[in-house]
C-alpha positions in Angstrom: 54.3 64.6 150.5 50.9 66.2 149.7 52.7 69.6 150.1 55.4 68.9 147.9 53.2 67.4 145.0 51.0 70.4 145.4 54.5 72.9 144.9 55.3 70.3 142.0 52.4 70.5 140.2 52.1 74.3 140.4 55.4 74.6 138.7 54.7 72.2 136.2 51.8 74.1 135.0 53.3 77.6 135.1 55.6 75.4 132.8 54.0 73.9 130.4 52.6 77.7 129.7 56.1 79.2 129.1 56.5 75.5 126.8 53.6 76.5 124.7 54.1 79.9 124.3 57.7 79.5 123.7 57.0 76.8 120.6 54.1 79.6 119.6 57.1 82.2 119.2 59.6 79.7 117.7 57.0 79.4 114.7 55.7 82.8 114.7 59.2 84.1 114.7 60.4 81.7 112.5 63.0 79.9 114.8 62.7 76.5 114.2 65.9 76.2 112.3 67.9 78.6 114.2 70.0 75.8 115.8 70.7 74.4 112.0 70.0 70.6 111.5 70.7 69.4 114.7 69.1 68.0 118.0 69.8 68.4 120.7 72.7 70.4 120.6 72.5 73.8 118.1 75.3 73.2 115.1 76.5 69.9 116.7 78.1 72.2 119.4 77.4 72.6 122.9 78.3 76.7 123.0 77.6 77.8 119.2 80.2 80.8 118.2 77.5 82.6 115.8 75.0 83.6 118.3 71.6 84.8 116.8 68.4 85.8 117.7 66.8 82.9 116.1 69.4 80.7 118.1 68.3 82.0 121.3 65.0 81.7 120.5 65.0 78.0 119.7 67.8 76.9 122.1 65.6 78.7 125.2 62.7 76.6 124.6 64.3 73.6 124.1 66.4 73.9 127.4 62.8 75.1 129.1 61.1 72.0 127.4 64.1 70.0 128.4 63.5 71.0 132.0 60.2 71.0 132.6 60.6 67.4 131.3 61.9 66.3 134.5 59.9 68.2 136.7 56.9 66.3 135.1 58.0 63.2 134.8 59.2 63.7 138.5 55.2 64.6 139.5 53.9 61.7 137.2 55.6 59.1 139.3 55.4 60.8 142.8 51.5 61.0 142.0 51.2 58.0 140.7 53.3 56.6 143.8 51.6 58.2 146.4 48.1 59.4 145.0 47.6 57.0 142.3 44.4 55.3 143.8 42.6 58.3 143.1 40.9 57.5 140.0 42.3 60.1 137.2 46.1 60.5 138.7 47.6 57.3 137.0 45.5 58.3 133.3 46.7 62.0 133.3 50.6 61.1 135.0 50.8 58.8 132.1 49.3 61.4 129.4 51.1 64.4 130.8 54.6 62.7 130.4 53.2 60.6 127.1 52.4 63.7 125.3 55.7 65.7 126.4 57.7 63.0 125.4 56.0 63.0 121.9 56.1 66.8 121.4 59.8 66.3 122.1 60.3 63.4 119.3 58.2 65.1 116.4 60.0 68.4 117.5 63.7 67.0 117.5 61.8 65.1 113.8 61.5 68.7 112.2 64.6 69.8 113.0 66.4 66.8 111.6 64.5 65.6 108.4 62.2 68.0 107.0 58.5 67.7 107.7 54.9 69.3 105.5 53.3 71.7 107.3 50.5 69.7 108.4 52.1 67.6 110.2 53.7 70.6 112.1 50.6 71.6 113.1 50.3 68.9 115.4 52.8 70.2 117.6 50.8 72.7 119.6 48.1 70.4 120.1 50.4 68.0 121.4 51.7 70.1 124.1 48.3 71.1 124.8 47.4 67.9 125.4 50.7 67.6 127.6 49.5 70.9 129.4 46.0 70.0 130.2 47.1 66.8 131.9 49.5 68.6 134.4 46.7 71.2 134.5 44.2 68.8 135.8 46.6 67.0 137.8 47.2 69.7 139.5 43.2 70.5 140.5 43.3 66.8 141.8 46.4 67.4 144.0 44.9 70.8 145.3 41.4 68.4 145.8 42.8 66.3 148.1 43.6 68.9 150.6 39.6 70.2 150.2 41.2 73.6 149.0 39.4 72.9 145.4 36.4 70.5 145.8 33.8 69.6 143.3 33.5 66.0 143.9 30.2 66.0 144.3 28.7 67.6 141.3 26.6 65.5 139.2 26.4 66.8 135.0 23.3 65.5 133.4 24.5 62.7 130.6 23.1 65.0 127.4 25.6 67.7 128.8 28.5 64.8 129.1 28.2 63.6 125.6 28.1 67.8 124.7 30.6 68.4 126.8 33.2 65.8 124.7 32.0 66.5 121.7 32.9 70.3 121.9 35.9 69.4 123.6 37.0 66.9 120.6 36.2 70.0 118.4 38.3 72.6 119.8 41.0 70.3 118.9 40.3 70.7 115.6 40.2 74.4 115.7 43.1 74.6 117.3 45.0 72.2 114.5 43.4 74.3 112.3 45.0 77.5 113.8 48.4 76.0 114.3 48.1 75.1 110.4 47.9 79.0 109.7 50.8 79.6 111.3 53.0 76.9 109.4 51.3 77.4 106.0 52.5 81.5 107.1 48.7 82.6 106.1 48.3 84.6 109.1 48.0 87.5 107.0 46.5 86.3 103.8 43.2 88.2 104.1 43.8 91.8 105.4 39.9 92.0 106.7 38.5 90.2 109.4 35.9 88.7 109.5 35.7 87.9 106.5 38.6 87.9 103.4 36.6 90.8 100.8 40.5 92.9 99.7 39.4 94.3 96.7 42.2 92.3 95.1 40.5 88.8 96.3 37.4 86.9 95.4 35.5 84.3 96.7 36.4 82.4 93.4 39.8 83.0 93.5 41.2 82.1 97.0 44.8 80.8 97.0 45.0 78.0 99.2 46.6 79.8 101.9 43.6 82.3 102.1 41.1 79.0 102.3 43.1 77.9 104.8 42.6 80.7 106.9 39.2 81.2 105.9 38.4 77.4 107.0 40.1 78.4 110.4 37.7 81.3 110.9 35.0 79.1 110.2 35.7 76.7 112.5 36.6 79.2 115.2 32.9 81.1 114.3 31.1 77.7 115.0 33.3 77.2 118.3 32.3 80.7 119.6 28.5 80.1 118.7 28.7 76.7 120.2 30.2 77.8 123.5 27.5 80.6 123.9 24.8 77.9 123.3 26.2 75.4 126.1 27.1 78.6 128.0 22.8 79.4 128.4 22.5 75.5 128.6 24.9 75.4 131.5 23.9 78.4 133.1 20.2 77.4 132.9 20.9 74.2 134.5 23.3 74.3 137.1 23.6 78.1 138.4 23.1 76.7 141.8 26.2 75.0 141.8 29.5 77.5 142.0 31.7 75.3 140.3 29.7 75.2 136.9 28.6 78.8 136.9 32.2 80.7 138.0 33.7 77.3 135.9 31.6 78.6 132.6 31.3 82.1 133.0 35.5 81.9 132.6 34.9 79.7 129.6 33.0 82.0 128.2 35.0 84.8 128.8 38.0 83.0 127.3 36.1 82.2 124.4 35.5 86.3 124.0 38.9 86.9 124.4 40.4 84.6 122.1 37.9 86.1 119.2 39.3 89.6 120.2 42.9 88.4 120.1 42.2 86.6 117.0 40.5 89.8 115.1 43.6 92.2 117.0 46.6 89.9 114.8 45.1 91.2 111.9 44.3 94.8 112.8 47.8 95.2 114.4 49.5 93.3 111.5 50.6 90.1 113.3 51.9 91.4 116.5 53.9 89.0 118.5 52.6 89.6 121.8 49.1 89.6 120.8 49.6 86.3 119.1 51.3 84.8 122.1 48.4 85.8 124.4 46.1 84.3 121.5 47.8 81.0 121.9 48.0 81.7 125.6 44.0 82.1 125.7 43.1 78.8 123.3 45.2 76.7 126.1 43.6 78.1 129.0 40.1 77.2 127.0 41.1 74.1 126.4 42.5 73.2 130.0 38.5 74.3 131.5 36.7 71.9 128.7 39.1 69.3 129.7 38.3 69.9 133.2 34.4 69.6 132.8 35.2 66.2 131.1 37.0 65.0 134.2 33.9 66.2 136.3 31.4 64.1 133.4 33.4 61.2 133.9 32.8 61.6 137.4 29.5 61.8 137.0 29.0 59.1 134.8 30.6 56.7 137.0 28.5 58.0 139.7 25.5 57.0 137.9 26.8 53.7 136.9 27.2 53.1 140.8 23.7 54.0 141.4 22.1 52.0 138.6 24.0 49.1 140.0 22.5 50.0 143.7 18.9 50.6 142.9 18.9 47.6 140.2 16.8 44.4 141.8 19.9 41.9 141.3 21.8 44.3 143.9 19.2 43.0 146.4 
């Protein structure tokens, strides 16, 4: 069963990555009426007769949402079944199918009544959510079977609380991203970093251009934040391979997804460099998420001690 769970999971995560990226292109490309006002079906018809390339767009990603659906649902109750006392499995089975499910409702929800776009901007973060949990599910299927193992790595608790609190904030960045898409102020400022056209002031930002300036912002203090916990890290755990290889990628994510943030503006919003933009914030994302299942870990870990060495255990 172990074997099968470990094939499961694998495919659930490769996925969830062709879920996100395919919602990233239905926004970016402007898809997300292409089936009209209807869900699930496109036109209230199984086979439309007016095939378009916003059709295929949207219908494609629903079908591939639609099927890794079941796959995941399929892995949360086999894990749960036959892995569930591990600690995490039952949480992240249950958020993993959760947080598709709900991407699904408030997805079919903008199709059939008409939603602002800040509430569509909590779509991506959603199926990040979804994606992480299938992510992490899958390191704790692969841990079983000692070909990942970091069950023994103890994070100091002023790292933890850092840890979360970071991890809470890319959230935010990344609502904040997914609100430049909807509110289409992607290309607002024609400078990066900073929004100085000659046509523009500081005084007189439209509220698109403040929204993409509050974006960059955010994603500045993100990038500064990771470098600092990066020396942090670094400093205090470089013996142990899973923190160091663990947050030298994190750090290299967080360097690419700058580049690929600066490159949408230089190349004029390309598609594919926004795709591997959205692409890069997930994979982020999925390795914070990860060092908070190791803190929890640890926490738990020194709970059990306290109670060990504490004179009523006696």
């Amino acid at each position: 069963m172990i074997r099968i769970l470990k094939w499961l999971s694998v495919v659930a995560t490769i996925g969830m990555v062709f879920v996100l990226i395919g919602g990233a292109l239905v926004t970016k490309t402007g898809s997300g009426m292409g089936c009209g006002p209807s869900w699930p079906l496109c036109h209230g018809e199984f086979m439309p007769n007016e095939i378009t390339p916003e059709l295929v767009i949207e219908l494609s990603h629903r079908l591939v949402s639609g099927i890794m659906g079941i796959v995941i649902i399929a892995l949360s109750v086999l894990s749960w079944k036959y892995i569930g006392h591990i600690r995490e499995v039952k949480f992240l089975s249950f958020l993993s199918s959760f947080f598709l499910i709900l991407q699904a409702l408030i997805g079919a929800a903008a199709v059939i009544w008409s939603q602002s776009d800040f509430i569509l901007a909590t779509h991506f973060g959603i199926s990040l959510i979804s994606f992480t949990a299938v992510f992490l599910l899958m390191l704790l299927i692969f841990e079983i079977d000692k070909k990942f193992d970091a069950t023994s790595l103890v994070i100091q608790k002023k790292h933890r609380i850092e840890i979360y609190a970071i991890t809470v904030y890319t959230l935010i960045v990344v609502y904040t991203g997914a609100l430049v898409r909807h509110a289409h102020a992607s290309m607002v400022c024609g400078d990066w970093p900073f929004c100085t056209n000659d046509q523009f002031s500081f005084s007189t930002f439209s509220f698109e251009q403040w929204i993409q300036m509050g974006h960059r912002l955010l994603a500045g203090i993100l990038f500064v934040w990771t470098i600092v916990l990066f020396i942090k890290i670094i400093k205090n755990y470089r013996n142990n391979r899973v923190m160091f290889w663990g947050w030298i990628t994190t750090m290299l994510l967080i360097f690419l997804q700058v580049f690929f943030g600066a490159m949408i503006i230089f190349t004029m919003l390309n598609l594919g460099i926004a795709l591997v933009h959205a692409f890069v914030i997930s994979c982020y994302f999925s390795m914070l998420s990860y060092f908070i299942l190791l803190s929890s870990r640890s926490a738990k870990y020194e709970e059990k001690m306290d109670e060990t060495s504490s004179p009523n255990s006696l």
